[in-house]
N, C-alpha and C positions, 0 to 999 in steps of 0.2 A: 565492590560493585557500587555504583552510582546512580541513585531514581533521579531523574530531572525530567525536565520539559523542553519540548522541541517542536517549535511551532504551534504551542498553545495545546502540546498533547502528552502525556506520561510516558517516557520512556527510562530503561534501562541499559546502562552503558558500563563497560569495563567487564564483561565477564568473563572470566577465565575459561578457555574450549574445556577443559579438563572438568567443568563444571556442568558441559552440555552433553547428554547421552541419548542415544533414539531410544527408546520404549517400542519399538512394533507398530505394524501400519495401524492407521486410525480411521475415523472417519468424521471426516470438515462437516460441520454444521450444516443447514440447510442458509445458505445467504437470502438477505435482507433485502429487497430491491428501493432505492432510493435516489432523485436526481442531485444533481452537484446541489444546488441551492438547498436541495434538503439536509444534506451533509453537512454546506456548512454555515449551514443556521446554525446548527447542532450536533456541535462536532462531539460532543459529551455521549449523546445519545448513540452516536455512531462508531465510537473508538473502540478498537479492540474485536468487530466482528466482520464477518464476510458479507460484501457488499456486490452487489449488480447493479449497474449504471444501465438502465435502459441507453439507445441510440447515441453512446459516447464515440469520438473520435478522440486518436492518441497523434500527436506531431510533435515537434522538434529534434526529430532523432531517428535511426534508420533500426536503433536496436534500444534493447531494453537499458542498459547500463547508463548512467549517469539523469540528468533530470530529462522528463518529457511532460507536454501539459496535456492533461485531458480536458474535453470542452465534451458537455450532451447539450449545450442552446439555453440551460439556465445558469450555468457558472460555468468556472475552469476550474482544475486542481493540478498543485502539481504532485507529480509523479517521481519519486526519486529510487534509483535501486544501486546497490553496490557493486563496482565491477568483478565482486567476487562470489556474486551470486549464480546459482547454477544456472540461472535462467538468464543472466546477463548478454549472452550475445545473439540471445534471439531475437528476434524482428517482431516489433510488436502489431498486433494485426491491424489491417486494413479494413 
């Protein structure tokens, strides 16, 4: 496995599936709410948790799969997902 950085943020790459197992459902944190420019002021302070974007708009794409930008009026971000995400061909909301 390989720690690196990707886009100025910590990630993990190369892990073997056989390395990845479910443990039983959980439960997601309470998300943080923050707008783009708070984000990415401080991307530090924000990496790694569940975030709510008050009044964002999602465009470039009719589904979730490949890059989309988000705008809420103080910044954009982009949005990227893998076409083999489970969520990949869903329509992202209006």
């Amino acid at each position: 496995m390989t720690i690196g950085m990707f886009n100025g943020l910590m990630q993990i790459s190369d892990i073997p599936n056989g390395n990845a197992y479910e443990m039983g459902p959980g439960v997601l944190p309470q998300p943080r709410t923050a707008s783009i420019a708070e984000i990415t002021g401080n991307m530090g302070k924000y990496e790694s948790t569940l975030v709510t974007i008050p009044n964002v708009t999602i465009s470039g794409g009719t589904r979730f799969s490949g890059e989309l930008t988000a705008n809420d009026g103080t910044g954009q971000l982009m949005l990227f997902t893998h076409s083999w995400a489970s969520f990949a061909d869903s329509p992202p909301p209006t």
